[in-house]
Phi, psi and omega in degrees: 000319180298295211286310152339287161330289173327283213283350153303303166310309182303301187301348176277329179286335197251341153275330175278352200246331197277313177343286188281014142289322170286325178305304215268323182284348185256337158288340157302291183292353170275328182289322180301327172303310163310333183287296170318291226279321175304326177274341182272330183280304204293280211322321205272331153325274206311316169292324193292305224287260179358309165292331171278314168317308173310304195282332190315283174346292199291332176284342178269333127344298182292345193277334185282321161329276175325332175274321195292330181296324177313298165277355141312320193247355193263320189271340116348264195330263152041278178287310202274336154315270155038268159322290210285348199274336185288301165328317170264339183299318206288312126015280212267019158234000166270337160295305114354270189267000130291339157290349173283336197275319217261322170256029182286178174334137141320137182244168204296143171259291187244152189287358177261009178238032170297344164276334179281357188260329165292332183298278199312309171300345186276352183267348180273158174245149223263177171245046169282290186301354186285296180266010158283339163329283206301338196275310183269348133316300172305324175295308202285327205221099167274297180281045159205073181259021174285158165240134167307104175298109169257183160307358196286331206270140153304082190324340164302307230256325189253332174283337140353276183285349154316303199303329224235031189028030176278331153217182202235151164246159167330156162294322228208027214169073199297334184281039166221154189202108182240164174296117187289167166286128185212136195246000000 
């Protein structure tokens, strides 16, 4: 009976012993894997790390490129502003002084109403200042460009651009006058 107990107890020891050879080879091979998967993760660091390095470079090249061009282009830009600001002064005083030469003020005819006739003229404004009213309504306010008509304007002077389609009068208000749109 003792020797019964015994050799039940070995197969019983020799099945637990096998269990864990098979447990410990499968934990071998769970390691090899591991090993494997572990060697492919450092490879794959190692390449993104590389890659990352690379683009670091090319973005510090390109940023340095990239200000220069920049200010290159900014300093174009600039100039051509510039330019273009010289260009419309010289533009809007030729413009001036051909509406000063082809179009002025009425002028005084006879002395005996000369003081009622210098009164009306120191009161129109000429018509350089007539459109710039109108350039600078149409520009500060677009969904409002009309300008009101006073005394100040010389009626010639507004029936003029009326005639020549340079400006429109209101629909619904002939004493308002805007800048036609033009393309």
């Amino acid at each position: 009976m003792v020797f019964l107990q015994i050799r039940k107890l070995c197969s019983q020891l020799e099945m637990v012993a096998s269990c864990y050879e098979a447990r410990r080879d499968k934990l071998l091979e769970t390691k090899e894997l591991e090993l494997k998967w572990l060697e492919e993760k450092k490879q794959v660091l190692f390449a993104a790390s590389d890659h990352f390095e690379r683009l670091r470079d090319e973005k510090e090249k390109f940023s340095e490129l990239s200000s220069l061009l920049f200010c290159s282009v900014l300093q174009d830009t600039k100039e051509k502003i510039q330019k273009m600001k010289s260009y419309q002064e010289r533009l809007m005083e030729s413009l001036g002084d051909l509406l000063e030469k082809h179009l002025p003020l009425p002028q005084n005819e006879s002395s005996s109403s000369k003081k009622k006739k210098v009164k009306i003229r120191e009161s129109l404004v000429n018509l350089t200042h007539f459109w710039d009213v109108l350039m600078n309504k149409v520009l500060n306010t677009p969904h409002d460009p009309y300008v009101t008509i006073d005394h100040t304007f010389w009626p010639p002077y507004i029936e003029m651009l009326l005639r020549y389609g340079i400006a429109v009068r209101h629909q619904e208000n002939n004493f308002k006058i805007r800048l036609e749109t033009f393309f």
